[in-house]
Biopython code that builds the backbone (N, CA, C, O; Angstrom):
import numpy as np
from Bio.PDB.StructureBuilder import StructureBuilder

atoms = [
    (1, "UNK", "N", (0.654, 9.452, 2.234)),
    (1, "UNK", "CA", (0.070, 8.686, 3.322)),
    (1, "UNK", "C", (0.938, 7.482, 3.609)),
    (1, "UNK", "O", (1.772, 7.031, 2.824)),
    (2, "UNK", "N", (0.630, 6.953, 4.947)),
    (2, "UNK", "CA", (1.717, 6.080, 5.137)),
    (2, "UNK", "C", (0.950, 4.787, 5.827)),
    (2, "UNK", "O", (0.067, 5.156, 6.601)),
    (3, "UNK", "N", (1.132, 2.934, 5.686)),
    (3, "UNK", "CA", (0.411, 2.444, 6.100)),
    (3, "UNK", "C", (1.224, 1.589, 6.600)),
    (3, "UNK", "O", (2.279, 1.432, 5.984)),
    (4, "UNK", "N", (1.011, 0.843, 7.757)),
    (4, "UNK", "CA", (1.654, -0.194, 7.938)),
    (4, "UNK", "C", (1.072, -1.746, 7.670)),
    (4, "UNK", "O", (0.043, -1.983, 8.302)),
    (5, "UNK", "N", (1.526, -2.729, 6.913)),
    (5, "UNK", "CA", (0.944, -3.894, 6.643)),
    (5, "UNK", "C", (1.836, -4.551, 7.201)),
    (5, "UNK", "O", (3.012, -4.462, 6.851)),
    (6, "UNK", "N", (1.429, -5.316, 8.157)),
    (6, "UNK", "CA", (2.246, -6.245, 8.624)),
    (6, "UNK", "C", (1.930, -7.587, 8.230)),
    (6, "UNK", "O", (2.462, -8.401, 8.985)),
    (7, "UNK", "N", (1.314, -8.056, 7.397)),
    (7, "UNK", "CA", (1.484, -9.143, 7.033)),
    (7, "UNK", "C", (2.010, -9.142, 5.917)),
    (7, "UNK", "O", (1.854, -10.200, 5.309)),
    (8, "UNK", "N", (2.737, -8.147, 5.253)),
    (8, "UNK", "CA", (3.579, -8.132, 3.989)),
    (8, "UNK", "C", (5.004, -8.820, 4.655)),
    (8, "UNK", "O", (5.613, -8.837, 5.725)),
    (9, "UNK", "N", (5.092, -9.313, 3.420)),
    (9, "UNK", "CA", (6.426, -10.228, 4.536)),
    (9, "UNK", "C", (7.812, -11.044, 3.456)),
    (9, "UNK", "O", (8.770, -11.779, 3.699)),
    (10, "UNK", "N", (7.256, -10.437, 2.283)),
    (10, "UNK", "CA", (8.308, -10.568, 0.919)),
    (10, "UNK", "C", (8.115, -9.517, -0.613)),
    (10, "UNK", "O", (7.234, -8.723, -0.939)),
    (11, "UNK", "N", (9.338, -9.954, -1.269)),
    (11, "UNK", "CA", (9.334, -8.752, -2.608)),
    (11, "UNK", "C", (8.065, -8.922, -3.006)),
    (11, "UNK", "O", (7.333, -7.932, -3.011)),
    (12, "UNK", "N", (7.535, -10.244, -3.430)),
    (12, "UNK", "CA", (6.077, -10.528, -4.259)),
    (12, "UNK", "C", (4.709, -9.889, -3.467)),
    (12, "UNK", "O", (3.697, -9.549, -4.082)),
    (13, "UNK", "N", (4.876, -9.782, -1.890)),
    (13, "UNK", "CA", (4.150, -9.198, -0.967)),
    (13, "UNK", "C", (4.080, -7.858, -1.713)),
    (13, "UNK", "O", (3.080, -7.598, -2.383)),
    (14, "UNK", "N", (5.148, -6.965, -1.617)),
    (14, "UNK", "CA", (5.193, -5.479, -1.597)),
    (14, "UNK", "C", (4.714, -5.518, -3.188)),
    (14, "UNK", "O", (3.791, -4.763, -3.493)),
    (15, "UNK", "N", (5.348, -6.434, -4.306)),
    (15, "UNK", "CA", (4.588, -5.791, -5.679)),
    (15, "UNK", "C", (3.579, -6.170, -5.636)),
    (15, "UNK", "O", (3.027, -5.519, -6.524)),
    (16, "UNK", "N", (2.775, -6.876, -5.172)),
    (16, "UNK", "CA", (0.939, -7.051, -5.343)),
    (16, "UNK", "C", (0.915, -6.027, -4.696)),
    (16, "UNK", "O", (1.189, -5.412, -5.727)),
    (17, "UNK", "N", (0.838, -5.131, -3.852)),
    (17, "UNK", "CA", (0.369, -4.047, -3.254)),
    (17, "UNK", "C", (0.720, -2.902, -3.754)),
    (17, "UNK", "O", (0.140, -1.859, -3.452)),
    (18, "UNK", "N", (1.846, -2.971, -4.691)),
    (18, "UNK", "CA", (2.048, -1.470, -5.147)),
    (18, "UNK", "C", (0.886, -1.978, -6.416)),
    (18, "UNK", "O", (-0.003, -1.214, -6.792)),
    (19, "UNK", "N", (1.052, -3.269, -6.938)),
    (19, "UNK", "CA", (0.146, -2.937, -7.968)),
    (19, "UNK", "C", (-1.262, -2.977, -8.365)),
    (19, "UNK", "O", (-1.991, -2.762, -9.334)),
    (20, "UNK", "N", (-1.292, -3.374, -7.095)),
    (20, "UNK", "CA", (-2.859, -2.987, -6.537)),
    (20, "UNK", "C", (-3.029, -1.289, -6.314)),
    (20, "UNK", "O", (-3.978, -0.769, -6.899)),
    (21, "UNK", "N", (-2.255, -0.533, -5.594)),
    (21, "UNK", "CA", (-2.432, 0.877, -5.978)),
    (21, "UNK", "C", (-2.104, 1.417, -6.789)),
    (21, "UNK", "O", (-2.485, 2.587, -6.747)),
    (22, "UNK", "N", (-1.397, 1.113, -7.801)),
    (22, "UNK", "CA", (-1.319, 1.989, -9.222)),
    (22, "UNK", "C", (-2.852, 1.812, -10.089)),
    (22, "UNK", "O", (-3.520, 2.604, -10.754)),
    (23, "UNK", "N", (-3.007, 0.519, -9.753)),
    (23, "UNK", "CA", (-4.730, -0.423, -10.393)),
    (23, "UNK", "C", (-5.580, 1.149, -10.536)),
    (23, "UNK", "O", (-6.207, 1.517, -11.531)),
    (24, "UNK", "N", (-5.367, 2.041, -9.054)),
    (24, "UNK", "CA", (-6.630, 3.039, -9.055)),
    (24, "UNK", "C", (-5.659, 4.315, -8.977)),
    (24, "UNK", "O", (-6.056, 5.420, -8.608)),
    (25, "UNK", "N", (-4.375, 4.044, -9.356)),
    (25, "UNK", "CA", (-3.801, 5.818, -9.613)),
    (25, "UNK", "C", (-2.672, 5.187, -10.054)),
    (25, "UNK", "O", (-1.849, 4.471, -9.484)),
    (26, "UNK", "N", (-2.823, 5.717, -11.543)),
    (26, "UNK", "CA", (-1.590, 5.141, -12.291)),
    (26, "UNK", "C", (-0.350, 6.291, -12.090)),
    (26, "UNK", "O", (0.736, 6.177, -12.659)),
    (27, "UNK", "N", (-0.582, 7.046, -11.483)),
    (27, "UNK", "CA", (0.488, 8.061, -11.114)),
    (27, "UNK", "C", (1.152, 7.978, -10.019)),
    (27, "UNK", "O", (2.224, 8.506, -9.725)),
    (28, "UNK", "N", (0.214, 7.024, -9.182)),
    (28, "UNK", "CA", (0.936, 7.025, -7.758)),
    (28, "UNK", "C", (2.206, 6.011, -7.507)),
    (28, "UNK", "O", (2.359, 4.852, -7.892)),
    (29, "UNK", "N", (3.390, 7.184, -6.425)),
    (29, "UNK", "CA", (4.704, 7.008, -6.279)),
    (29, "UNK", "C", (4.089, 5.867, -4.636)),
    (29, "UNK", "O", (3.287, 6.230, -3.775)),
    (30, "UNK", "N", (4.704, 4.734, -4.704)),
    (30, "UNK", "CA", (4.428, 3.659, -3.658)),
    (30, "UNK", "C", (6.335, 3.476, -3.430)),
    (30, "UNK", "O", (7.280, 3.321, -4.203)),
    (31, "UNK", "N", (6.223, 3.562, -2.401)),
    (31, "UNK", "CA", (7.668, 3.348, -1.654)),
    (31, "UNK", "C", (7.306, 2.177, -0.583)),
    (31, "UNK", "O", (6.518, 2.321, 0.352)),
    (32, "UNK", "N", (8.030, 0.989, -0.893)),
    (32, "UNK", "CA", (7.404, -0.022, 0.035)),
    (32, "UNK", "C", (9.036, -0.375, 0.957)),
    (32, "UNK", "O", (10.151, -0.515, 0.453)),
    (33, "UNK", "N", (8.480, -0.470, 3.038)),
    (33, "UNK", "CA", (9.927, -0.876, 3.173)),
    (33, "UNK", "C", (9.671, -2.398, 3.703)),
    (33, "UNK", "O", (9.014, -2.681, 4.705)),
    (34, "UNK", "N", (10.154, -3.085, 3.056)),
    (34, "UNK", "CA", (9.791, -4.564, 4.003)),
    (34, "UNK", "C", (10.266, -4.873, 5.278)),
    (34, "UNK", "O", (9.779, -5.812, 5.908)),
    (35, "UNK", "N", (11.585, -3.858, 5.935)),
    (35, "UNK", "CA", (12.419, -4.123, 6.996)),
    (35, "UNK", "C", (11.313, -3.956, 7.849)),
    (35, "UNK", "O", (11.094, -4.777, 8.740)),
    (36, "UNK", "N", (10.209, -2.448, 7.568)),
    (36, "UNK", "CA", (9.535, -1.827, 8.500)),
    (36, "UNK", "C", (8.024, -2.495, 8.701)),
    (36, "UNK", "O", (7.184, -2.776, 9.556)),
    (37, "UNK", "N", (8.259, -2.531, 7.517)),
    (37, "UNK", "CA", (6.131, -3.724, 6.839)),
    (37, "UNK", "C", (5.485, -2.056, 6.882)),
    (37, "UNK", "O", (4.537, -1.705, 7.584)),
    (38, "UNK", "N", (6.281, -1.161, 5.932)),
    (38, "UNK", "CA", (5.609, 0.229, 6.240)),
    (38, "UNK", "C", (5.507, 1.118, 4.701)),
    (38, "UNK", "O", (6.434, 1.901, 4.498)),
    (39, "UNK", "N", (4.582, 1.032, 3.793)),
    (39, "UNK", "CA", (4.667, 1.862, 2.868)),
    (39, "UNK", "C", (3.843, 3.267, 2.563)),
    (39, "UNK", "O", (2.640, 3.516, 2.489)),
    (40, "UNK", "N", (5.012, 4.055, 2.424)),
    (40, "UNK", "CA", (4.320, 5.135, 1.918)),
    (40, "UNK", "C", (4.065, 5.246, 0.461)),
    (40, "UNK", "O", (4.561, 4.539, -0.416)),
    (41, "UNK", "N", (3.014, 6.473, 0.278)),
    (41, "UNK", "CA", (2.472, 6.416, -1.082)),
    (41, "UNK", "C", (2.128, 8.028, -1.075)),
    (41, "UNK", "O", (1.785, 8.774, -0.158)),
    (42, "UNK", "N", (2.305, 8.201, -2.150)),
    (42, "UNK", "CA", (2.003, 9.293, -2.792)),
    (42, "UNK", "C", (0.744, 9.231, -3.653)),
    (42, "UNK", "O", (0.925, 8.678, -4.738)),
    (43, "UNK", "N", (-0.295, 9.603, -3.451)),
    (43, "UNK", "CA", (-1.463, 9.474, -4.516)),
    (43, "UNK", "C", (-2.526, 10.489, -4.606)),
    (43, "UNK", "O", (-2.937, 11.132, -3.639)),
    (44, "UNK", "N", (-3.037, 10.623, -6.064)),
    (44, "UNK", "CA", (-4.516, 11.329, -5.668)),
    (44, "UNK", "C", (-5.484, 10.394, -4.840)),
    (44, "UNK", "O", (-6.184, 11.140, -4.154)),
    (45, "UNK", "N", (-5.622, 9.845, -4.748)),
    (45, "UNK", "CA", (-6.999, 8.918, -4.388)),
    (45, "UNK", "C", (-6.862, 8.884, -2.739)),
    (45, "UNK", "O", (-5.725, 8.985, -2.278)),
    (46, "UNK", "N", (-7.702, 8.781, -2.064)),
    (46, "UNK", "CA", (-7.889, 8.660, -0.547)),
    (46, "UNK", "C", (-7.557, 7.891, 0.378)),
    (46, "UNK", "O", (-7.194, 6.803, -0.069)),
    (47, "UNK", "N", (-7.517, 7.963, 1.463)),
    (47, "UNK", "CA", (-6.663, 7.070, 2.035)),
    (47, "UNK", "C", (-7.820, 5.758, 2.173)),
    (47, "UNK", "O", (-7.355, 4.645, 1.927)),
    (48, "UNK", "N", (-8.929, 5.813, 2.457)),
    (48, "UNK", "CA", (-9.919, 4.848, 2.274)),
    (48, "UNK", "C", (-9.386, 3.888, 0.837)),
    (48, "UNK", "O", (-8.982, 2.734, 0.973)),
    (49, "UNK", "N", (-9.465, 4.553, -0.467)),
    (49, "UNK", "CA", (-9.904, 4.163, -1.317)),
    (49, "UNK", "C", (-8.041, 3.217, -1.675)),
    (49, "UNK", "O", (-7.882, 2.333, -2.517)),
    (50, "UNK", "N", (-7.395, 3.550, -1.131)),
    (50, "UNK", "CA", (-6.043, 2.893, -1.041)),
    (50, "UNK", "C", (-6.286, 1.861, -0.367)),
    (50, "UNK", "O", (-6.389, 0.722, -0.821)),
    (51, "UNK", "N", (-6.380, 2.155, 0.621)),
    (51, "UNK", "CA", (-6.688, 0.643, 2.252)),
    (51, "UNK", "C", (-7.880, -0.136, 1.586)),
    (51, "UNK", "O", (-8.155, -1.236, 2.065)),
    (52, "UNK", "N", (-8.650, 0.362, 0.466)),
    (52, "UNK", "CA", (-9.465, -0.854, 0.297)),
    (52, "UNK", "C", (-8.671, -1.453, -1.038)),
    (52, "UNK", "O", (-9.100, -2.554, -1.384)),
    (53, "UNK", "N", (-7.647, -0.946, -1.804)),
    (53, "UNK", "CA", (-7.330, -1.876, -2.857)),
    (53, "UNK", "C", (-6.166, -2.579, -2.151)),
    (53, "UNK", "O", (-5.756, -3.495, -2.863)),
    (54, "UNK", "N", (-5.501, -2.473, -1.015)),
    (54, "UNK", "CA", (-4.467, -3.069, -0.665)),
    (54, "UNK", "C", (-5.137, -4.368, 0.378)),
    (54, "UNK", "O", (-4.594, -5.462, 0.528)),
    (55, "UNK", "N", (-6.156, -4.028, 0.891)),
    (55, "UNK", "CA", (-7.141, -4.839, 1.227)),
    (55, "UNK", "C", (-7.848, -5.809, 0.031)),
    (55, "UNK", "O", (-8.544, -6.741, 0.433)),
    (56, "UNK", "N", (-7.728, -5.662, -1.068)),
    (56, "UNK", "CA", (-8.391, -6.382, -1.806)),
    (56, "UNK", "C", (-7.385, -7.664, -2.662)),
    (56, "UNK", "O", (-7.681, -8.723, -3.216)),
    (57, "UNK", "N", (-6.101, -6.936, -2.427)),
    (57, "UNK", "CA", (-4.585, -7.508, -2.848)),
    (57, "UNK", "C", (-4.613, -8.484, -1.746)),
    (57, "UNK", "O", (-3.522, -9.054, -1.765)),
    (58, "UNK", "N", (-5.399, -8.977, -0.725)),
    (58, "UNK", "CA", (-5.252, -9.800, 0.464)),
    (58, "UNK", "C", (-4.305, -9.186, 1.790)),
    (58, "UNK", "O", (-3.871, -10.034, 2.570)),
    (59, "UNK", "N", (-4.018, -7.897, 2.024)),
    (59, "UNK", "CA", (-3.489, -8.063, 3.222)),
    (59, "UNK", "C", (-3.927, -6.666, 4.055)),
    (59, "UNK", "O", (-4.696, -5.800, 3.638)),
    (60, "UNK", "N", (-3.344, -6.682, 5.126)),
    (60, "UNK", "CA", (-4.656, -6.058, 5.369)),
    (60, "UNK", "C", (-3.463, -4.544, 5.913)),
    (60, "UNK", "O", (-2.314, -4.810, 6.265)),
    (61, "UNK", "N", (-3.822, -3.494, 5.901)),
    (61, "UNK", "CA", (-3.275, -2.193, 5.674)),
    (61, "UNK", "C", (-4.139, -1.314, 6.847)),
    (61, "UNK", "O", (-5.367, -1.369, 6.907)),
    (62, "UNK", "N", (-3.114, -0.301, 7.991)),
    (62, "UNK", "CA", (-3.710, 0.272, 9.211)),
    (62, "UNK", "C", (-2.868, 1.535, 8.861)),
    (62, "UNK", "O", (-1.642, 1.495, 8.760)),
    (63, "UNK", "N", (-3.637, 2.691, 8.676)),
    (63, "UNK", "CA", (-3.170, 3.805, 8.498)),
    (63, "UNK", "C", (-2.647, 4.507, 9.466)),
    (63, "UNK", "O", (-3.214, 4.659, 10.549)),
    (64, "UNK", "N", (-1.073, 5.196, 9.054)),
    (64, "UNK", "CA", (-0.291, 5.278, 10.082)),
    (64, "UNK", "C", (-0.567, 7.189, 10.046)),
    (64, "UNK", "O", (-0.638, 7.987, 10.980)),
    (65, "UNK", "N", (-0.656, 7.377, 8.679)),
    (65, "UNK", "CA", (-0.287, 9.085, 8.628)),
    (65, "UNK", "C", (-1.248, 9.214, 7.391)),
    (65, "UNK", "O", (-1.586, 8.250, 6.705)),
    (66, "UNK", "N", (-1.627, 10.436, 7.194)),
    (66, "UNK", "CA", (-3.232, 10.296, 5.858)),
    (66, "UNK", "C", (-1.780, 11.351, 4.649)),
    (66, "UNK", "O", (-2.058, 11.680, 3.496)),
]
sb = StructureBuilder()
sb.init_structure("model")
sb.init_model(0)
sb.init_chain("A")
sb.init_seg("    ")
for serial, (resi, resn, name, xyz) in enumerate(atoms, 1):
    if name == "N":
        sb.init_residue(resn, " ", resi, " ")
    sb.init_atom(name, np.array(xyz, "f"), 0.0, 1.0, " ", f" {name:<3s}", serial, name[0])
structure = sb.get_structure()
């Protein structure tokens, strides 16, 4: 799935958010691009249940692709 956060806006941005989604899938592959403010992820867990921990990391996440 792929999300765009545009208020990610540095390195410390993108690791609170990957490690906010590993928090609920310690397996999941998070590819973050800051050029784009666009990360994809690889995970079991849903695209809801992602957008609410990256939402809970403070920023806010609009699903681009499930």
């Amino acid at each position: 799935m792929q999300f765009l956060i545009g208020d990610m806006t540095c390195g410390h941005c993108a690791g609170a958010i990957s490690k906010a989604i590993v928090a609920i899938d310690t397996g999941a592959d998070v590819r973050i691009d800051l050029a784009t403010k666009v990360a994809n992820i690889v995970t079991a867990a849903d695209a809801q249940q992602v957008a609410a921990a990256i939402t809970d990391a403070g920023y806010t996440p609009v699903l681009q692709r499930a």
